[in-house]
RODO-2510 file (C-alpha; in nm, 4 decimals, decimal comma):
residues 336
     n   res          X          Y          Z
     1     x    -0,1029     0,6936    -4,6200
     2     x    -0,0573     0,3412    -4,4948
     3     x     0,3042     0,3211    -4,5417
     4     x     0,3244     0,6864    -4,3218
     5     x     0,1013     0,5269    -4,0805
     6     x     0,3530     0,2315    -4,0435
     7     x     0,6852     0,4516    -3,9952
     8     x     0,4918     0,6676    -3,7776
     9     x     0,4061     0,3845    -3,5514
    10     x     0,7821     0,2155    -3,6051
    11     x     0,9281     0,5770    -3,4915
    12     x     0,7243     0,5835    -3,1768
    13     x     0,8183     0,2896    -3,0865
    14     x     1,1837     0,3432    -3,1288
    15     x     1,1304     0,6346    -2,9444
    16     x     0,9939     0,4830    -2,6461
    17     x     1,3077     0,2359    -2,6553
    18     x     1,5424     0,5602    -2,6032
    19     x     1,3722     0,6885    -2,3101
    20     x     1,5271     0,6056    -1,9637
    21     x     1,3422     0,3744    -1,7731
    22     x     1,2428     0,4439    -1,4061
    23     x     1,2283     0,1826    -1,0757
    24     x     1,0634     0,2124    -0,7309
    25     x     1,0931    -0,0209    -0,4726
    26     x     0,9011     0,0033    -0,1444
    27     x     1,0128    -0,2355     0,1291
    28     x     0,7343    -0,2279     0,3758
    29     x     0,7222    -0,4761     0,6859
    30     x     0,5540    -0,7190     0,4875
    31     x     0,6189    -0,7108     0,1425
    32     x     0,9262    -0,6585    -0,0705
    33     x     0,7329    -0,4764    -0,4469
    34     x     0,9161    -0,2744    -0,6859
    35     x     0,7981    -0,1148    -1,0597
    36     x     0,9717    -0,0909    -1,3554
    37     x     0,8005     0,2210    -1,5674
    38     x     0,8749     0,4204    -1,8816
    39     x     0,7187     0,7701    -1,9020
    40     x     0,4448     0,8321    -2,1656
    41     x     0,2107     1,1322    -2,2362
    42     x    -0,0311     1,0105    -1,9939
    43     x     0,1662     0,8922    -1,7431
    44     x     0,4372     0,5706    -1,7175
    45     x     0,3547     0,2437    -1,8659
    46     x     0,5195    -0,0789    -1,6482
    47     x     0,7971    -0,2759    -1,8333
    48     x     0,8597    -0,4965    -1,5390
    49     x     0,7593    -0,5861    -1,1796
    50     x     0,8327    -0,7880    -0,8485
    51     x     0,6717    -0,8329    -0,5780
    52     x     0,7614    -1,1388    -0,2783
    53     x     0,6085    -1,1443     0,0806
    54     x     0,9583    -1,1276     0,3030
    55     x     0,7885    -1,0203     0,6321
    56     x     1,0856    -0,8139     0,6915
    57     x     0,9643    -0,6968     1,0091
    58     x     0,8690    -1,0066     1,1881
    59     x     0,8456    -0,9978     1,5747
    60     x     1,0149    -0,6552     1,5761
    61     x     0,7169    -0,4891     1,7855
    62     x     0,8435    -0,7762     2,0273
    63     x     1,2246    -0,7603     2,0201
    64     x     1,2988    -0,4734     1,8797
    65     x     1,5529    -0,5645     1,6106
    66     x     1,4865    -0,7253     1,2454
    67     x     1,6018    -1,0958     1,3038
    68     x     1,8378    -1,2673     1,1262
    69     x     1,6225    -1,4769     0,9327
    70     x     1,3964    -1,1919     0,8290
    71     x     1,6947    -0,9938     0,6831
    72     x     1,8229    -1,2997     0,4756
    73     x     1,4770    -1,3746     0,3262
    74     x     1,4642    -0,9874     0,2398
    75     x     1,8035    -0,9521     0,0829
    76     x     1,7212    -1,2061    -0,1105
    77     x     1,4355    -1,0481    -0,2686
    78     x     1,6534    -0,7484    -0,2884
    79     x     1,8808    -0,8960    -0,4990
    80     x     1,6208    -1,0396    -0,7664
    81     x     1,5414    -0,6229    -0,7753
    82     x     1,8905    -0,5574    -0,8516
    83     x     1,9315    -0,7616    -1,1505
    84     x     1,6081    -0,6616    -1,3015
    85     x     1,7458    -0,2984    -1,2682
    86     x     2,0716    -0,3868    -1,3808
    87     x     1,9701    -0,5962    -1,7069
    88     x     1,6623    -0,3267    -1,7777
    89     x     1,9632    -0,0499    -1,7753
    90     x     1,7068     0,1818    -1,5632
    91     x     1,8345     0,5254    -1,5129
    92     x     1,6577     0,6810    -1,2283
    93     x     1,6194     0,4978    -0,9000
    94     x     1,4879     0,5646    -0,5497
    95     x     1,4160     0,2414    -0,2572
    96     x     1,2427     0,3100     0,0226
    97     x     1,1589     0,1429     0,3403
    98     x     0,9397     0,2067     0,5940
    99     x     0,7416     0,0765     0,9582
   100     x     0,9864    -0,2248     1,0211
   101     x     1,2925     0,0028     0,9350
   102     x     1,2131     0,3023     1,1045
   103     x     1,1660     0,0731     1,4019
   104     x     1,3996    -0,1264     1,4152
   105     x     1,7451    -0,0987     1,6371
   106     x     1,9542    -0,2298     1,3980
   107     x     1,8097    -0,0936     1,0783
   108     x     2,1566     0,1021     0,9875
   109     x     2,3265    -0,2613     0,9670
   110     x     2,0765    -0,3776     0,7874
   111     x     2,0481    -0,1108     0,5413
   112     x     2,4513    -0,1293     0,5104
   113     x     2,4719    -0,4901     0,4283
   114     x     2,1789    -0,4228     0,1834
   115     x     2,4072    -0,1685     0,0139
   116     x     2,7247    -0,4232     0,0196
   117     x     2,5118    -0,7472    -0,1098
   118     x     2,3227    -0,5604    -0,3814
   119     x     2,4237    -0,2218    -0,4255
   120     x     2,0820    -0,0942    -0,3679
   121     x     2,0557     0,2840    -0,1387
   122     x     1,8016     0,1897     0,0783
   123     x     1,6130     0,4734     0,2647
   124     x     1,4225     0,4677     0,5488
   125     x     1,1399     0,7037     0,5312
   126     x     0,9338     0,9034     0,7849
   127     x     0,5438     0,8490     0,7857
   128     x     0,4648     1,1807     0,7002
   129     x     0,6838     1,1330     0,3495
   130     x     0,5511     0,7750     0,3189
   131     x     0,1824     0,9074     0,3342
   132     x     0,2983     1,1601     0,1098
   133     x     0,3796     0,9162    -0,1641
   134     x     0,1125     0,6577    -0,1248
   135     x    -0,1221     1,0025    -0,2050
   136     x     0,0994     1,0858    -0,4782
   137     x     0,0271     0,7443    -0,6445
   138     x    -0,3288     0,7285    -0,6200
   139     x    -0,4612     1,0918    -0,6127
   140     x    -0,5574     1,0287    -0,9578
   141     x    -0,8765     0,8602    -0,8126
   142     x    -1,0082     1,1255    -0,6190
   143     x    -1,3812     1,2465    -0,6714
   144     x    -1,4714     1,6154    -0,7129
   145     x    -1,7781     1,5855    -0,6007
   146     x    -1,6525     1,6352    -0,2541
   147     x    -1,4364     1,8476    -0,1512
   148     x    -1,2489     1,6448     0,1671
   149     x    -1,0858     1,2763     0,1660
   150     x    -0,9602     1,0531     0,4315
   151     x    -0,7055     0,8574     0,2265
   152     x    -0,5452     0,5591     0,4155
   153     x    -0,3016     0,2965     0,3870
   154     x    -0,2745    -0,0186     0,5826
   155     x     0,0243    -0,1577     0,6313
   156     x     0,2314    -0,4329     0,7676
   157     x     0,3247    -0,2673     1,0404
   158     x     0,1466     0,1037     1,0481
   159     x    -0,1708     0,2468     0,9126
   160     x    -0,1336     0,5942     0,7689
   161     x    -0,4352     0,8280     0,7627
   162     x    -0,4295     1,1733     0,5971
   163     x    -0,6947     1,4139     0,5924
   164     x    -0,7456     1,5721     0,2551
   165     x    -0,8609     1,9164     0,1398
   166     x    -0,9789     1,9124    -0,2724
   167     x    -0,9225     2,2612    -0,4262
   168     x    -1,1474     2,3681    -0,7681
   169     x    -0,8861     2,1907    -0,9508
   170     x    -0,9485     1,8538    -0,7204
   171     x    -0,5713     1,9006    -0,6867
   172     x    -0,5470     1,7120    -0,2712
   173     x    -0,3384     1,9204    -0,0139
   174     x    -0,2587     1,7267     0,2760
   175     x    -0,4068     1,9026     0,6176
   176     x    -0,3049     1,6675     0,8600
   177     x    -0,1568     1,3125     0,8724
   178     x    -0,1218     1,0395     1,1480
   179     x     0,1126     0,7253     1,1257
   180     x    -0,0433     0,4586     1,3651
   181     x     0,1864     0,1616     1,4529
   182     x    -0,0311    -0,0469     1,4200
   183     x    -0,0437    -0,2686     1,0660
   184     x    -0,1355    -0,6383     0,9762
   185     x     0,1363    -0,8061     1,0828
   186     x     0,2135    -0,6204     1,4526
   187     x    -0,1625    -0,6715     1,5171
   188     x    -0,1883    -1,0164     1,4351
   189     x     0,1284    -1,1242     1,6239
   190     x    -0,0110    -0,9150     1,9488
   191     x    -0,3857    -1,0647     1,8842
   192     x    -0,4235    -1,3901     1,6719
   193     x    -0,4102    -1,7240     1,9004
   194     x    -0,3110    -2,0127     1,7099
   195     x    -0,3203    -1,7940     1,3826
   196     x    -0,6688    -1,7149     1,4254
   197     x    -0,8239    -1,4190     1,5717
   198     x    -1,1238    -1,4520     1,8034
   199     x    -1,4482    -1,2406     1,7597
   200     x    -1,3194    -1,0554     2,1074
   201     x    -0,9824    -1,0382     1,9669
   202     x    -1,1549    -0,8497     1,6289
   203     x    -1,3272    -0,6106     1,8564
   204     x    -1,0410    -0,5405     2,0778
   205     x    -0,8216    -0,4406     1,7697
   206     x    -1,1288    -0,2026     1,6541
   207     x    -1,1303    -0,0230     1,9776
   208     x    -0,7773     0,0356     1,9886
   209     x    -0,7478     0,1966     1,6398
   210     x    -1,0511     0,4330     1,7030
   211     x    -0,8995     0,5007     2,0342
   212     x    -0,6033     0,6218     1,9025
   213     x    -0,7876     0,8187     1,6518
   214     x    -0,9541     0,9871     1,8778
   215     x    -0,7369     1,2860     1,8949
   216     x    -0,6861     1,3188     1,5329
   217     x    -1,1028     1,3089     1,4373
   218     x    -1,1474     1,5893     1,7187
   219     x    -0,8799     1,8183     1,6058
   220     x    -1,0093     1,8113     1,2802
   221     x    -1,3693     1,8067     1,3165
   222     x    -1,3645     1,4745     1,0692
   223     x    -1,6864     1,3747     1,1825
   224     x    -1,8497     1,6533     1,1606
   225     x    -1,8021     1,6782     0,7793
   226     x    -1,9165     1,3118     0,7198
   227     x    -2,2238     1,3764     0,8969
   228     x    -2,2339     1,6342     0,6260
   229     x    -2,1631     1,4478     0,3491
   230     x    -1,8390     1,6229     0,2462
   231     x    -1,5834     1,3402     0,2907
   232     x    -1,5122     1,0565     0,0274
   233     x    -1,2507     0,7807     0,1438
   234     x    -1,0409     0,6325    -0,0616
   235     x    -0,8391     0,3234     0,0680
   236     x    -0,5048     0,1551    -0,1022
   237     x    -0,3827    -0,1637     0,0558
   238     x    -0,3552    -0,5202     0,0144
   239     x    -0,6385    -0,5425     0,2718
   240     x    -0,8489    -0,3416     0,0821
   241     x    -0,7441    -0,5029    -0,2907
   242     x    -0,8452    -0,8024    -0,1016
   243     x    -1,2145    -0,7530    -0,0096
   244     x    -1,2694    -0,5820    -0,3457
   245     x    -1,1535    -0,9068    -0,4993
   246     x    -1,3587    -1,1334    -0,2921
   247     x    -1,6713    -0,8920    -0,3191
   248     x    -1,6634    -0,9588    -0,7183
   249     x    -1,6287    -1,3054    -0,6815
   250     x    -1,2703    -1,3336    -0,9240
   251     x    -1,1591    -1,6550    -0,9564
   252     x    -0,8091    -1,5109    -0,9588
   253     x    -0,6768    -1,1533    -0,8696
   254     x    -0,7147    -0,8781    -1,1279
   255     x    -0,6301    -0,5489    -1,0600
   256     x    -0,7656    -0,4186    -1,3743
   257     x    -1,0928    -0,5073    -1,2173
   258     x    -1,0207    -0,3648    -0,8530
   259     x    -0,8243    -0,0534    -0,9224
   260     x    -1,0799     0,2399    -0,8560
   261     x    -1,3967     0,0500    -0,7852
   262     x    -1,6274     0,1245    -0,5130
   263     x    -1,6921    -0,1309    -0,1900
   264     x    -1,9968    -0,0062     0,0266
   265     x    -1,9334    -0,0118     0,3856
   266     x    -2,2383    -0,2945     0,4551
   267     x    -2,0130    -0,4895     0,2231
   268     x    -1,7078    -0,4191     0,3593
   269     x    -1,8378    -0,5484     0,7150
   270     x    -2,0077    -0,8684     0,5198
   271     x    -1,7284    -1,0363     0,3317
   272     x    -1,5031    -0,8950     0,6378
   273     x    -1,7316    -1,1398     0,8544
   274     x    -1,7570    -1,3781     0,6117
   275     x    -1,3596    -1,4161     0,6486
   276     x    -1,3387    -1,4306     1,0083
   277     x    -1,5140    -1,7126     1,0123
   278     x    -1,2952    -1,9154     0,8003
   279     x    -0,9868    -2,1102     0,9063
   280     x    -0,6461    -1,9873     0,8364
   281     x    -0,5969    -2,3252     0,5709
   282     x    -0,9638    -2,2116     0,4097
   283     x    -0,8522    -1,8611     0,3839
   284     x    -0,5260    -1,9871     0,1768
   285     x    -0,7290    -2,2118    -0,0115
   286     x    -0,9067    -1,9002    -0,1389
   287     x    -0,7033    -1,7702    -0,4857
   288     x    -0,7164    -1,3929    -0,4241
   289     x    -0,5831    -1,4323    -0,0997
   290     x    -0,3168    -1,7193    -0,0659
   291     x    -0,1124    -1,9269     0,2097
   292     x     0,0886    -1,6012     0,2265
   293     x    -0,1440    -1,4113     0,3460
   294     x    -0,4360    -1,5911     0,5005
   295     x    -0,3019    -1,5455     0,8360
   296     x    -0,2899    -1,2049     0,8039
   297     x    -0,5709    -1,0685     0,6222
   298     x    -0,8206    -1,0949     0,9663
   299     x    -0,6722    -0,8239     1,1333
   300     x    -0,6467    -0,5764     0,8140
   301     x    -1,0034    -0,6582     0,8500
   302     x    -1,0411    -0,5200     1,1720
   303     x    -0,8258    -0,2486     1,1276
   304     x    -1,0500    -0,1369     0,8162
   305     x    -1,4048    -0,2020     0,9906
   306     x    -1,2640     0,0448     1,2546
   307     x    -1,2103     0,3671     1,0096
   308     x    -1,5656     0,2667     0,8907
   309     x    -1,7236     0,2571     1,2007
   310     x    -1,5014     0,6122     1,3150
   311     x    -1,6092     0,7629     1,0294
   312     x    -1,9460     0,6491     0,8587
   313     x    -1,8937     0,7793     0,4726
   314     x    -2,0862     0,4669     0,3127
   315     x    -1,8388     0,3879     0,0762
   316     x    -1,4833     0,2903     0,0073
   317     x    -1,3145     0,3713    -0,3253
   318     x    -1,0230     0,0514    -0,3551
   319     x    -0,6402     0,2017    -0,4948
   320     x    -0,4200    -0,1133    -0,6453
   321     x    -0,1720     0,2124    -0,6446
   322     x     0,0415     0,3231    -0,3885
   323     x     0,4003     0,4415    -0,2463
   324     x     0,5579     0,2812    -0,5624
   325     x     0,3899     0,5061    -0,8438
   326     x     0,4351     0,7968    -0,6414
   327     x     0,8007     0,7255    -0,6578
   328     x     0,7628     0,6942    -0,9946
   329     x     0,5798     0,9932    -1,0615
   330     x     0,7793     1,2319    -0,8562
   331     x     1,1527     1,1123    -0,9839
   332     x     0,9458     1,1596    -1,3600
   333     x     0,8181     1,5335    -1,2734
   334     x     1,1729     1,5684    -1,1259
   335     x     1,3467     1,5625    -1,4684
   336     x     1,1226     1,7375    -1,6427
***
């Protein structure tokens, strides 16, 4: 029985090794990220990772174009990407990028010299797709106990928010989506002063997301089923990852420990305070946020007390899941 038990395990695991591996990489304004995955009964298991802050779309709300700098940085992140797909022989690959490319004037060079430097295909996505995948990857943590979701994903340099519709089967169907450009890094060039943004800076950035959320809330009657307790949120971001983090007091970032927990909103606005207080050098002193990011953390912040002050649920459920294993997911169902 043993000795059966033993080949059984050795055959699995030889048959694992024969199945073709799978990479997404999502190139967002910010942040260069890509997974590595094999499939397995209950989903994909990661083989290999990489993620590097390239702030691809630096001063682009300003000039229009991704600068020179900015496209050297991120090629060279691309590249590290390439060999890891090249020496894991993956089979199935899809790249997207999204707020900085789809906004920027010269996003067709860029994308061209990506393909001639690393022999990546690069896509630029639409918001409605890039929503689309963020829910694929993190549907999973849904509730059933209500039957609507506002599901949103700050981002370097847009914030998409989808209102969701839960069927018997808690399977989400998208009703409406809305692709604000406004993400961590556009706000906080437009806001901060001296890398810091002021208490009337915070506010101003609140007003202008709920502002131009306005439409979207009425059409859909959003408040109106909070006030009736029929709408979970569910939030997946490094903003979000963030507060989680600091809210459990980690000495270091785990996501095993963030993925799917819930952050009440009286929270939320605490440690949210609590940061805005800090200095930018404090903030990188703290390990789940780092120099990288200290500077931009403040308005995510703001964006995310906004959405709870627009729409009161109580409670945020935190996704370390996103665009990337919805890529995954959807190039696995696709060669099924």
């Amino acid at each position: 029985m043993q000795h059966r038990k033993k080949r059984k395990k050795a055959q699995d695991v030889q048959n694992s090794a024969l199945m073709p591996l799978y990479a997404a990489l999502d190139l967002g304004t910010n942040n260069c990220r890509m997974l590595i995955a094999r499939r397995t009964r209950q989903g994909f298991r990661v083989v290999d990772s990489f993620s590097r802050i390239t702030r691809l779309g630096e001063d682009v709300a300003q000039s229009g174009r991704l600068s020179e700098d900015a496209m050297e940085r991120t090629v060279k992140a691309l590249l590290v990407c390439a060999k890891k797909i090249q020496n894991r022989n993956v089979t199935f690959v899809r790249s997207v990028a999204t707020e900085a490319c789809r906004r920027a004037e010269n996003t067709l060079d860029f994308l061209n010299r990506v393909a001639e430097e690393t022999g990546l295909d690069l896509e630029a996505i639409n918001p409605e797709e890039e929503a689309n995948l963020a829910l694929a990857g993190c549907a999973s943590l849904l509730s059933l106990e209500k039957p609507k979701a506002l599901v949103f994903d700050i981002g370097g340099g847009s914030t998409e928010i989808m209102w969701i519709e839960l069927d018997r089967l808690g399977d989400p169907h998208v009703v409406d989506v809305i692709s604000l450009p406004i993400g961590v890094v556009t706000v906080s060039e437009e806001y901060a002063h001296a890398e810091e943004v002021t208490q009337e800076s915070y506010q101003a950035i609140q007003d202008h997301v709920i502002k131009e959320l306005r439409a979207f809330n009425e059409r859909n009657a959003i408040s109106h089923d909070v006030a009736n307790g029929m709408v979970q949120m569910l939030g997946t971001s490094g903003t979000v990852t963030t507060l989680g983090a600091i809210h459990l007091k980690l000495p270091r970032y785990l996501r095993s420990k963030v993925d799917g927990m819930s952050l009440p909103f009286d929270e939320i606005h605490r440690v949210s305070q609590k940061l805005a207080v800090m200095k930018c050098d404090e903030r990188a002193a703290h390990p789940c946020i780092g120099t990288s990011r200290a500077d931009l953390v403040i308005a995510g912040c703001a964006i995310l007390e906004a959405l709870c002050k627009l729409w009161p649920v109580g409670e945020l459920t935190i996704a370390d899941r996103g665009i990337r294993e919805g890529i995954l997911l959807n190039l696995m169902r696709a060669q099924e």
